[in-house]
C-alpha positions as CSV (number, residue, x, y, z in Angstrom):
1,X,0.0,0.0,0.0
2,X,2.8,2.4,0.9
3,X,4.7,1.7,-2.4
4,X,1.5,2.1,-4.2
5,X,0.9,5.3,-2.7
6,X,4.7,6.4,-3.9
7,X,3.8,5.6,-7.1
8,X,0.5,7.4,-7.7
9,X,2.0,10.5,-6.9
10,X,-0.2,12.1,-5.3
11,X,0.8,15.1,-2.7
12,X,-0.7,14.2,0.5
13,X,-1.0,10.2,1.7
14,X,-3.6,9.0,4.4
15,X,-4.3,5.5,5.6
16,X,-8.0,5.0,7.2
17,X,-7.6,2.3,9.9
18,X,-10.2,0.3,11.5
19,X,-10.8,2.3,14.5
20,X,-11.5,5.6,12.0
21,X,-8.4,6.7,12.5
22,X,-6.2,8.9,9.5
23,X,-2.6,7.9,9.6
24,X,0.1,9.9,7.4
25,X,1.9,7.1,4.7
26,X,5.2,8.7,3.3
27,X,4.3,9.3,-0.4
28,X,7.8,9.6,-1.7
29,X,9.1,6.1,-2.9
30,X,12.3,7.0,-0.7
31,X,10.3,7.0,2.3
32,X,8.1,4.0,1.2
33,X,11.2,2.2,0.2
34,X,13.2,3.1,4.0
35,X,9.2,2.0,5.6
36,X,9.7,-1.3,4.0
37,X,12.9,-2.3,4.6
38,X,12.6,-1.2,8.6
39,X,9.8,-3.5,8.8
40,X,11.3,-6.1,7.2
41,X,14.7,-5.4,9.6
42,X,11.8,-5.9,12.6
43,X,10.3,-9.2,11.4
44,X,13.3,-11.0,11.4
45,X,14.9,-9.3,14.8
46,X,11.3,-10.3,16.3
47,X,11.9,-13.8,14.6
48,X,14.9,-14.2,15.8
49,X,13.9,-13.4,19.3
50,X,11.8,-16.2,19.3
51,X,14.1,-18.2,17.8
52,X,16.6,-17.9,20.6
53,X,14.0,-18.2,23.5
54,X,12.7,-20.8,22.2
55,X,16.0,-23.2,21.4
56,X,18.7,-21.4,24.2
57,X,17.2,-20.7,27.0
58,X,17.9,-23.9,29.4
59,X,15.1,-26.4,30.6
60,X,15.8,-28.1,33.7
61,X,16.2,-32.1,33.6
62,X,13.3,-33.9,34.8
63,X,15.5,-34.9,38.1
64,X,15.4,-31.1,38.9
65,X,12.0,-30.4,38.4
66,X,11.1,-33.3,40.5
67,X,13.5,-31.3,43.1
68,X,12.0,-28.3,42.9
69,X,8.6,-29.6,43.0
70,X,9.3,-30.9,46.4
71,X,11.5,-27.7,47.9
72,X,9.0,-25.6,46.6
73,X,9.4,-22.1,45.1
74,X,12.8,-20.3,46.3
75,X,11.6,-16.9,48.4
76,X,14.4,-14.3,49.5
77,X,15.3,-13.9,52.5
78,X,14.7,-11.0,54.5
C-alpha cells in the first residue's frame, strides 16, 4: 500500500484504519522504500527473538524439576 501510494504520486497520503483513524503514509518512494525495509529489519529481529528463546534458553532435567517440585518455590530472605 505504501509503495503504491509512492507511485500514484499524489501530494498528501492517508491511511484509514479500523478504528477511523487517518494515519500519514510517506508518499515519496524513498520513504516508502526506507518504511519497507525497517519493517522487514523488525520481522526477522522479532523472529529471531523467538528463535533464541525458544532453542537457548535452558530447561531443567526432569530430576530437577522433580527437586523443585518438592522444595518448593525459592523466596528471598529478608
Amino acid at each position: 500500500m505504501r509503495l503504491t501510494a509512492g507511485l500514484s504520486g499524489a501530494r498528501r497520503g492517508e491511511c484509514w484504519t479500523y478504528e477511523n483513524e487517518i494515519i500519514p503514509i510517506p508518499t515519496g518512494l524513498a520513504g516508502a522504500g526506507a518504511s519497507l525495509v525497517w519493517r522487514l529489519i523488525a520481522a526477522r529481529a522479532r523472529y529471531l527473538h523467538c528463535w533464541m528463546v525458544t532453542y537457548l534458553r535452558r530447561v531443567p532435567m526432569p530430576g530437577e524439576v522433580d527437586k523443585m517440585a518438592k522444595r518448593g518455590p525459592e523466596l528471598p530472605r529478608r
